[in-house]
C-alpha positions in Angstrom: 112.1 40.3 48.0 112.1 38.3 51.1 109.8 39.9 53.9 110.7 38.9 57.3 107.5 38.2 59.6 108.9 38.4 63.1 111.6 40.7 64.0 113.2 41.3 67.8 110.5 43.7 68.8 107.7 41.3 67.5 109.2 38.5 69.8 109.5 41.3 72.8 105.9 42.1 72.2 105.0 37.7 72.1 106.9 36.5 75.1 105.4 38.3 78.1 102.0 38.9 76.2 101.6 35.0 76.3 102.6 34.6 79.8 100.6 37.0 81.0 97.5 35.5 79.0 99.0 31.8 80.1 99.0 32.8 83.5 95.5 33.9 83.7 94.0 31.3 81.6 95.2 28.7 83.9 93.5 29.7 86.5 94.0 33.3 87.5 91.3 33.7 89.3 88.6 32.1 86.2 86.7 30.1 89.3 85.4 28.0 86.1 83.4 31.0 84.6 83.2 31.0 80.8 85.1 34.0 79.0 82.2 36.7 78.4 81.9 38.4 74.7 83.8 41.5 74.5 82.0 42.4 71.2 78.4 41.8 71.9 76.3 44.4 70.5 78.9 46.1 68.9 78.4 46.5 64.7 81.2 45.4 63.0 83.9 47.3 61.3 84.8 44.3 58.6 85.7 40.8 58.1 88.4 38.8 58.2 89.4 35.2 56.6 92.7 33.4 57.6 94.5 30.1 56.9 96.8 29.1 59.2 99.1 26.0 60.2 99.6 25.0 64.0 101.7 22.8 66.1 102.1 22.5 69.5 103.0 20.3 72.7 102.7 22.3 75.5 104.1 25.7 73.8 102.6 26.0 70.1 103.6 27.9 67.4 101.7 29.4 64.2 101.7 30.8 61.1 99.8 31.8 57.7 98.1 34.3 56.1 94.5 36.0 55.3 92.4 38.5 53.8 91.3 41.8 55.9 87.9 42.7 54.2 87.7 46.6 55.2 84.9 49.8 53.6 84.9 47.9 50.4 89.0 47.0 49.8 90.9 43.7 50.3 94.2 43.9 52.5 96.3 40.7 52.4 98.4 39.9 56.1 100.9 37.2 57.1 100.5 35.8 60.7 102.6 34.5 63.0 101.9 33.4 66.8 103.5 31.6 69.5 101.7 30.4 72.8 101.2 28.1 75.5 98.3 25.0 76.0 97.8 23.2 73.7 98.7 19.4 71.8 99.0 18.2 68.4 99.2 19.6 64.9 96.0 21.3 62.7 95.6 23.4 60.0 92.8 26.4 60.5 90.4 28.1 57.6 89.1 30.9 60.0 86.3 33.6 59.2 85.0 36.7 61.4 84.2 40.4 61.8 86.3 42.8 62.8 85.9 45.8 65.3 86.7 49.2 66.6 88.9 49.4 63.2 88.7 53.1 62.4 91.8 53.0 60.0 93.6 50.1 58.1 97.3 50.9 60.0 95.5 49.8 63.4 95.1 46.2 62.1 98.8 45.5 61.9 100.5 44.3 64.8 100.8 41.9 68.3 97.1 40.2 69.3 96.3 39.1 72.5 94.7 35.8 72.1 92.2 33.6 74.0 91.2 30.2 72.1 89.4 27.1 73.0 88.9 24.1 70.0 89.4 20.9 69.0 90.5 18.9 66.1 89.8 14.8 65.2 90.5 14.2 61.4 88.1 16.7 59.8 85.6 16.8 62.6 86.2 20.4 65.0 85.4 23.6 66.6 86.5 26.6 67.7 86.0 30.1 68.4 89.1 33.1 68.6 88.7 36.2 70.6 91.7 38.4 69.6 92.8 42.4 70.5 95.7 44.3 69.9 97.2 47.1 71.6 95.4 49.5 69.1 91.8 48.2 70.4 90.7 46.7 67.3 89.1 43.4 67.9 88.4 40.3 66.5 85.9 37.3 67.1 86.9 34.6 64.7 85.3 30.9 64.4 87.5 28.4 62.7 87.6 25.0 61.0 90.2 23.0 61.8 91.8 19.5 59.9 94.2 17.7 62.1 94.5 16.4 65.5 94.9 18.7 68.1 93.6 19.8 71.6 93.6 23.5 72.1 93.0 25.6 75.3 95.0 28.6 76.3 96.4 31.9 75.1 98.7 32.9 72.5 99.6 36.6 71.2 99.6 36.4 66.9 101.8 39.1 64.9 100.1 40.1 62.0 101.8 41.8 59.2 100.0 44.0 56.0 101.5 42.1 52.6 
């Protein structure tokens, strides 16, 4: 069975999502003031581990899959992104917590996404702060392979297996 990973209303949900973020991550109003924790304090809810491949030149696209580690269970996702700012081509391993995840059905769906890395051969660094429409968060650190250049904003579909 063939599963498709982005249907119209996913791409609806993409397009404005990363103007909006695009928009405001080059230089709505930032003044040069570095993007403040949203989850600072909070306990997390779970963890999560992703592989995913990236390529971009101006407007990037994504896509892979992972492991939600939730109250003991494994859930397998797919992902798939799009976005603007960025250059080059990378390959990410990615591990975080998860929070404000109450129920497994509010993982699923369109993340916001702010990013900031880099990638020379296997050298890199990164972090991920991600939210979806359901409030449940993400701060993710990834390891990246590749070269690649990577500041801007993206929204990521992510789909339950």
């Amino acid at each position: 069975m063939t599963k498709r990973l982005l249907g119209r209303r996913d791409f609806g949900r993409l397009i404005p999502l990363t103007g909006l973020l695009g928009a405001s991550a080059c230089g709505g109003g930032g003044g040069g003031q570095s993007v403040v924790d949203p989850f600072a304090g909070m306990r997390p809810s779970g963890t999560v581990e992703f592989h995913e491949v990236q390529a971009a030149y101006m407007y990037g696209g994504s896509g892979g899959g992972g492991t939600l580690h939730f109250r003991g269970r494994r859930y397998p996702f797919v992902i798939a992104g799009a976005g603007i700012g960025g250059f080059g081509a990378s390959t990410v391993d990615a591990y975080g917590e998860v929070y404000e995840l109450r129920d497994v059905a509010q993982f699923a769906g369109a993340y916001a996404q702010i990013r900031a890395g880099y990638a020379v051969g296997m050298a890199s660094g990164g972090e991920l702060l991600l939210r979806n429409g359901a409030g449940v968060g993400m701060r993710v650190r990834a390891r990246r392979e590749g070269l690649m250049l990577s500041l801007g904003a993206d929204a990521m579909v992510i789909s339950m297996r």
